[in-house]
N, C-alpha and C positions, 0 to 999 in steps of 0.2 A: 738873947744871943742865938746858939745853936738852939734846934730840935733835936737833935741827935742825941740817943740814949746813951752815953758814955761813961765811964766808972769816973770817980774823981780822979786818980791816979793816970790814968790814960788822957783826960782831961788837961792835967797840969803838964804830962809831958807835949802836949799838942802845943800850947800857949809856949813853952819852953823853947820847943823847936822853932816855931814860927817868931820868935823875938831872935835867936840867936840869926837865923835865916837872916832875917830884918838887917842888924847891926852886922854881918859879915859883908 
């Protein structure tokens, strides 16, 4: 996936964002 060093938490809200983004 990413390289980018990100917390798990910061992580899950990215994937969060980027699906609600998706389905609106």
């Amino acid at each position: 996936m990413w390289k980018y060093e990100l917390s798990p938490d910061l992580l899950y809200l990215a994937v969060v964002y980027i699906e609600l983004d998706c389905v609106a």
